[in-house]
N, C-alpha and C positions, 0 to 999 in steps of 0.2 A: 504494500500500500504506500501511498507515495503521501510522507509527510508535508511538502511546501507547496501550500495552497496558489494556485496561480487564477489570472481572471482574463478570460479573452472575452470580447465583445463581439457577436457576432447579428448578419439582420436578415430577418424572416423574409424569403420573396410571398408571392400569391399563391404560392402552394404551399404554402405550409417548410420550403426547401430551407436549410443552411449551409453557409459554408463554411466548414471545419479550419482554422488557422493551419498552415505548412506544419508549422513547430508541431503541433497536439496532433496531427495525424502522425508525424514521424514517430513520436514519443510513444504513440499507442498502437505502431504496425499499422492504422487506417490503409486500405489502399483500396481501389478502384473497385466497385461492389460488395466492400464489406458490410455486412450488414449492422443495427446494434437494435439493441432492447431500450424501450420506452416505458420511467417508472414515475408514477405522479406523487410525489410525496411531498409532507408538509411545506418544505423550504420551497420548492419547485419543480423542474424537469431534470430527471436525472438519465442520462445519454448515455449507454455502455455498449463499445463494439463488440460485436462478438469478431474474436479472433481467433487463428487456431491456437495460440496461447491460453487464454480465457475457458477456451474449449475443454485443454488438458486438462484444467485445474478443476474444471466442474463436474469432469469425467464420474455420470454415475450418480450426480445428484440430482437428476429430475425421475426418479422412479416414479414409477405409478402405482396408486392404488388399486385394489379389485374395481373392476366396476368403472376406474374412471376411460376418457377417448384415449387414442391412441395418439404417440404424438403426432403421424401424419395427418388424422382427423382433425387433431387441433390445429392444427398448420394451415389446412385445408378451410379452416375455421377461420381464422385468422386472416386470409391471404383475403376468402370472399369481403369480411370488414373492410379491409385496409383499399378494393375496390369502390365497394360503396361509398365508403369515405371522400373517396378521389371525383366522383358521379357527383 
């Protein structure tokens, strides 16, 4: 975890788009279709790429319970929303 807080400024287009500062893509592997996870929490948007780094580390922690989708279900879940969204 990286203890020295830094603050980049960045501006929303019409889509909803950002663009990520050079430095903080380098710093966190960002590169050209990487994707990240979107969390709304008290303070406000919090932005995590997934990387194959991130990947490793998580290796194993989204088990499923009995009973719940599977993750391509949820994905498939998910993809239709983020259409809609876009509509």
């Amino acid at each position: 975890m990286r203890s020295n807080l830094q603050t980049a400024t960045v501006q929303f287009t019409t889509k909803g788009q950002i663009v990520i500062p050079a430095r903080v893509r380098r710093e966190f592997q960002i590169e050209d279709g990487t994707k990240a996870s979107v969390t709304i929490t008290p303070e406000g948007i919090l932005l995590r790429p997934i990387t194959n780094q991130s990947i490793s580390r998580g290796f194993g922690v989204l088990k499923r319970e009995p009973g719940e989708k599977s993750f391509a279900q949820r994905w498939a879940d998910h993809k239709r929303e983020e259409h809609e969204l876009e509509d």
